[in-house]
TORZABA-811086 format. One record per residue (C-alpha): y, z, x; residue number from 1; residue in three letters. Coordinates in Angstrom, 1 decimal. Last residue first. Layout:
// residues N
[[Y, Z, X], NUM, 'ALA']
...
// end
This chain:
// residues 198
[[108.3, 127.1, 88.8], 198, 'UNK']
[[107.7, 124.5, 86.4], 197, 'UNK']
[[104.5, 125.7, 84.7], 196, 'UNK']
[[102.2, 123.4, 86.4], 195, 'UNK']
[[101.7, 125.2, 89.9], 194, 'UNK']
[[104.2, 126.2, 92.3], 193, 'UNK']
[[102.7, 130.0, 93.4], 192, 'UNK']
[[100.4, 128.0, 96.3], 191, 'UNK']
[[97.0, 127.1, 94.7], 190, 'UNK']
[[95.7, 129.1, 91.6], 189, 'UNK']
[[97.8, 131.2, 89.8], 188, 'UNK']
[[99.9, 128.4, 88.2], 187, 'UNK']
[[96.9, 126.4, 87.9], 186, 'UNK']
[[95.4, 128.1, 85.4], 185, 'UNK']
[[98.7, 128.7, 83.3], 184, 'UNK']
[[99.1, 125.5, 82.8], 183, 'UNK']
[[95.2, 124.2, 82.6], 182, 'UNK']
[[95.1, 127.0, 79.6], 181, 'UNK']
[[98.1, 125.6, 78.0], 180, 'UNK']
[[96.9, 121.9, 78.3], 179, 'UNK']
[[93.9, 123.1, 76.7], 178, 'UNK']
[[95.4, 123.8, 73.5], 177, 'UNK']
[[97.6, 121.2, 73.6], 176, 'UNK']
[[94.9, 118.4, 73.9], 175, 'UNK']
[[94.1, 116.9, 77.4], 174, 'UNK']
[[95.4, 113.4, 77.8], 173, 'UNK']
[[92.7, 111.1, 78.9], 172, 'UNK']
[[94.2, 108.5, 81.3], 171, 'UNK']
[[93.2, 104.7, 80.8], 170, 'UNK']
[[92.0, 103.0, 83.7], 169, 'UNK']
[[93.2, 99.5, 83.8], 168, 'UNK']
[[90.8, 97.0, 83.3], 167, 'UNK']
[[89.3, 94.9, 85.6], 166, 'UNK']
[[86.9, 92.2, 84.0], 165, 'UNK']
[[83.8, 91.5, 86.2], 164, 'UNK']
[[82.9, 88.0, 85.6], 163, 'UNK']
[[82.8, 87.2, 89.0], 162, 'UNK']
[[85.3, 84.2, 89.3], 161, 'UNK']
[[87.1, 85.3, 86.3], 160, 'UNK']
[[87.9, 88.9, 87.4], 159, 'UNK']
[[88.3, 87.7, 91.1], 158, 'UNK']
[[91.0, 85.0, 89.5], 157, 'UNK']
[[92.7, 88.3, 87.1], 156, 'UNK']
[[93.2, 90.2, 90.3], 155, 'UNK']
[[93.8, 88.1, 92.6], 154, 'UNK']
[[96.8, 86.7, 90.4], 153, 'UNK']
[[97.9, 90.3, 89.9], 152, 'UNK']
[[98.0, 90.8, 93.8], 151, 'UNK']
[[100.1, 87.9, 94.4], 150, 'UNK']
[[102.7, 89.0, 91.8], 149, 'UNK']
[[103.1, 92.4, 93.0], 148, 'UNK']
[[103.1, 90.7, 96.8], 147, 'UNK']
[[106.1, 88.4, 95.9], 146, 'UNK']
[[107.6, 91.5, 93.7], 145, 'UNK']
[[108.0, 93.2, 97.3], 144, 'UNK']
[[106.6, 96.6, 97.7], 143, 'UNK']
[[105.3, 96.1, 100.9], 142, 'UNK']
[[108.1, 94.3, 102.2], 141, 'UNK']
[[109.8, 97.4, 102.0], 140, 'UNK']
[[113.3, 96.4, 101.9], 139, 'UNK']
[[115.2, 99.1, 99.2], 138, 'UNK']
[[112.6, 101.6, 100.7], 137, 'UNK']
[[114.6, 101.4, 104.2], 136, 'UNK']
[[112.1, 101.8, 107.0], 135, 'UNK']
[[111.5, 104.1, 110.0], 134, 'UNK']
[[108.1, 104.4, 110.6], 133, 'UNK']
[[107.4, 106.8, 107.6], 132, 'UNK']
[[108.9, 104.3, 105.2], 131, 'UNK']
[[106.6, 101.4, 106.5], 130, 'UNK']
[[103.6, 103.5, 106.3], 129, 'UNK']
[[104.0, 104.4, 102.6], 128, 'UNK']
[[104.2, 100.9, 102.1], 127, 'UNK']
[[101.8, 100.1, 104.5], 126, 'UNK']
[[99.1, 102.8, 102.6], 125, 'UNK']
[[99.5, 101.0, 99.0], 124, 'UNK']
[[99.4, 97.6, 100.0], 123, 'UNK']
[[96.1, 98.8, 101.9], 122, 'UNK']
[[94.6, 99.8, 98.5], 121, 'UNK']
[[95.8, 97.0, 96.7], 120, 'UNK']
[[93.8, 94.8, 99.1], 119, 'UNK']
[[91.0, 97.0, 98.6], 118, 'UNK']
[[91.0, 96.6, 94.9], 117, 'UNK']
[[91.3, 93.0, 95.0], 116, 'UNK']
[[88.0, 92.5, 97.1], 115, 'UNK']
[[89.0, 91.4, 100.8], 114, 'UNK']
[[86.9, 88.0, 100.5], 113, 'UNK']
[[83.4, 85.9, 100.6], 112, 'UNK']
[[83.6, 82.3, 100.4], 111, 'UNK']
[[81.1, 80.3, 98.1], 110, 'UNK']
[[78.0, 79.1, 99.9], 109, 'UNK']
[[75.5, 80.4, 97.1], 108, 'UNK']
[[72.9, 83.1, 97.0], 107, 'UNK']
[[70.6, 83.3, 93.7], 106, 'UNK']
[[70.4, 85.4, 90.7], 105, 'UNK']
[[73.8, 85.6, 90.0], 104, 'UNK']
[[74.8, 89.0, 88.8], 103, 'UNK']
[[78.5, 89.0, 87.6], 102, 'UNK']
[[78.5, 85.7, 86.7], 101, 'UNK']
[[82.3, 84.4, 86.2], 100, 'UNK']
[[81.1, 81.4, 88.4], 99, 'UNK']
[[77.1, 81.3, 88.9], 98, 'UNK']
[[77.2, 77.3, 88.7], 97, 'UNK']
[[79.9, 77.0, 91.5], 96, 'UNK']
[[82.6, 74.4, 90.6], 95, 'UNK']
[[85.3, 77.1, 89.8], 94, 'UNK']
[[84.5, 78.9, 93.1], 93, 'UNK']
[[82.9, 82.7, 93.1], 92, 'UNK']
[[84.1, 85.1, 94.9], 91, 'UNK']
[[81.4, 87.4, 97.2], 90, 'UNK']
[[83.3, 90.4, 98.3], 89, 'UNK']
[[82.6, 91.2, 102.2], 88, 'UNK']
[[85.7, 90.2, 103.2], 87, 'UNK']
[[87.1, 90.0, 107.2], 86, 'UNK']
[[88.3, 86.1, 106.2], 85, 'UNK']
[[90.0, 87.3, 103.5], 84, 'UNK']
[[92.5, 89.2, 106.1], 83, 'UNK']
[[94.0, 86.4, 106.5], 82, 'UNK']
[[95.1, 86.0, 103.2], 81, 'UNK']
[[96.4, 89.7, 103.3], 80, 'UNK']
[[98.9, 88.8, 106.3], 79, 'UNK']
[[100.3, 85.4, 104.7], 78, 'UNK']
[[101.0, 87.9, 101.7], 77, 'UNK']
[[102.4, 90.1, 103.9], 76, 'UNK']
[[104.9, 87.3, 105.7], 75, 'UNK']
[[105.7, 86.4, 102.1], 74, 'UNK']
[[106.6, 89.4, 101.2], 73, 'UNK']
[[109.1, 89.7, 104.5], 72, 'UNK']
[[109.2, 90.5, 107.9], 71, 'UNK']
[[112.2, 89.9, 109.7], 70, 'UNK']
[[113.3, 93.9, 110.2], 69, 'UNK']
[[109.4, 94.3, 111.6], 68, 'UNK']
[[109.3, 91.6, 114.5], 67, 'UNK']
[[107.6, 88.4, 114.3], 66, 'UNK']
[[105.9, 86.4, 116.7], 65, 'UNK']
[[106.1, 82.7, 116.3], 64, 'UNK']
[[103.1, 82.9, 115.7], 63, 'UNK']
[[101.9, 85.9, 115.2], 62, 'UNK']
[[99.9, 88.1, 117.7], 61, 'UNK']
[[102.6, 90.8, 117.5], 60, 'UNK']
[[103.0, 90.4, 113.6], 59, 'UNK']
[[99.1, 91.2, 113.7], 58, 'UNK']
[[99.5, 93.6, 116.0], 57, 'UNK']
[[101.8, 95.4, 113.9], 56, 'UNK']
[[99.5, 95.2, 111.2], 55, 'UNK']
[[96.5, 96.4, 112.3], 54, 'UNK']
[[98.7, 99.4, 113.5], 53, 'UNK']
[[99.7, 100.3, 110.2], 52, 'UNK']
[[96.3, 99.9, 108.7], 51, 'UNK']
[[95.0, 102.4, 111.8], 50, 'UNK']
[[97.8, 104.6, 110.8], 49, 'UNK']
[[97.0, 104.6, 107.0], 48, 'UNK']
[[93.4, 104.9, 107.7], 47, 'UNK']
[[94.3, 107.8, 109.7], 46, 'UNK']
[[96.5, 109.4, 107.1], 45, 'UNK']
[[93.8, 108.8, 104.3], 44, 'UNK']
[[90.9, 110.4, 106.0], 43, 'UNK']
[[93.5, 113.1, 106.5], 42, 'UNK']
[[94.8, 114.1, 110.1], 41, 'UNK']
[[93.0, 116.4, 112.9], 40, 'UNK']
[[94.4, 120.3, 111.9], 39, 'UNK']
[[97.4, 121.1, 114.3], 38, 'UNK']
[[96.3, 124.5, 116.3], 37, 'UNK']
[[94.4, 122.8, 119.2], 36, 'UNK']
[[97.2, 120.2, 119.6], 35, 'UNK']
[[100.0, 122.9, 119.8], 34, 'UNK']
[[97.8, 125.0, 122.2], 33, 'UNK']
[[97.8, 122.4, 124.7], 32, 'UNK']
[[94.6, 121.7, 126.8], 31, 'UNK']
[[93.4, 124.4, 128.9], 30, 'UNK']
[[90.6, 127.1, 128.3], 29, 'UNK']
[[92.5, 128.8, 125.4], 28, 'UNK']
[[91.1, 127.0, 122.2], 27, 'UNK']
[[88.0, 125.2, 123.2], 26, 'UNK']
[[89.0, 121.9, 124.9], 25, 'UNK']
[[88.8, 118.2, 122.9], 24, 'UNK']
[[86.6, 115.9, 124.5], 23, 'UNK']
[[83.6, 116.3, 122.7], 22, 'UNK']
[[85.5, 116.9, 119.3], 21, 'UNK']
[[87.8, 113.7, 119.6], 20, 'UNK']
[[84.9, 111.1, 120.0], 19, 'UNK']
[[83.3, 111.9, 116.8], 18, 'UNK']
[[86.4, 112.5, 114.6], 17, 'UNK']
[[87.2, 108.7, 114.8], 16, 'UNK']
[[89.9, 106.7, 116.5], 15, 'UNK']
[[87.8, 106.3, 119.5], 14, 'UNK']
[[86.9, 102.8, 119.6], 13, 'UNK']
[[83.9, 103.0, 117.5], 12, 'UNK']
[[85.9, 101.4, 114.2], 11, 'UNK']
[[87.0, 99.2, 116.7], 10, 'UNK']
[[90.7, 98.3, 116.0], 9, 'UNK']
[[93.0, 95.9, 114.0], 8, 'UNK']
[[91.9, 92.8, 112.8], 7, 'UNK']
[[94.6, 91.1, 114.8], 6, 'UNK']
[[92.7, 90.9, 118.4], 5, 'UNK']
[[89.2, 89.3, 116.8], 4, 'UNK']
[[91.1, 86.2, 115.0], 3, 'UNK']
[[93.1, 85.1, 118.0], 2, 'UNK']
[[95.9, 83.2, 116.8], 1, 'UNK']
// end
């Protein structure tokens, strides 16, 4: 497999706003008026397209080459291995003195890889991507327990190896009194379907 054709595309290939406000018309002086008038996609909607494409290429370039219906959560978990060699996280081996150091003072040859958090990240975008293209949320890949597992067991072995324990962010639960206020706050604001169930 080539590794350069599967990592999905330039950052300065032309995905970006840059390159699509030079060539894009003024309103009225040619060019469609549906494209002027849609607003350019989310940060999050284009990384969740160029994810999506990453990944069909990398089925493409696959070997055997897989198509989408035959994908499974092992075939994603092969996929996000191979990603870790695109990392930029520094994880520490079990034999390397500054293991579960969150700090070490000095460089080491230990490999560097997709940090859990981004992995669960880009879980998080191809499973929405996969039901947008077309597919059945009963077999999302994506959202296979496989994958849960896998990502749990990156998790706690990144925790270890850097000594950076993850812990799960804890939601602060406003008190009633404020809860009213932030009801009836929001109910004005925005669109007319705010918090009070309306």
């Amino acid at each position: 497999m080539d590794s350069g054709s599967a990592s999905g595309a330039d950052p300065a290939g032309g995905d970006g706003p840059s390159s699509t406000e030079a060539a894009t018309p003024a309103p009225g002086v040619g060019g469609s008026t549906e494209a002027a008038a849609a607003p350019p996609p989310s940060r999050y909607e284009s990384q969740k397209r160029r994810d999506w494409n990453t990944f069909l290429q990398y089925l493409k370039n696959h070997k055997p080459p897989l198509t989408l219906p035959r994908c499974s959560g092992a075939h994603v978990i092969e996929f996000l291995k191979y990603l870790d060699q695109f990392g930029k996280t520094k994880v520490h081996v079990t034999g390397c003195p500054y293991f579960g150091q969150p700090n070490p003072p000095a460089p080491c040859a230990c490999p560097s890889k997709q940090a859990w958090g981004s992995l669960d990240a880009l879980i998080g975008r191809l499973r929405a991507a996969y039901e947008e293209n077309g597919g059945n949320p009963e077999s999302n890949p994506f959202g296979a327990k496989a994958v849960r597992i896998y990502l749990r067991e990156v998790r706690e072995s990144q925790a270890k190896a850097r000594g950076i324990p993850y812990e799960k962010k804890k939601r602060k639960r406003p008190s009633s009194s404020s809860s009213t206020a932030d009801a009836g706050a929001s109910s004005t604001a925005g669109d007319g379907d705010g918090g009070n169930g309306s």
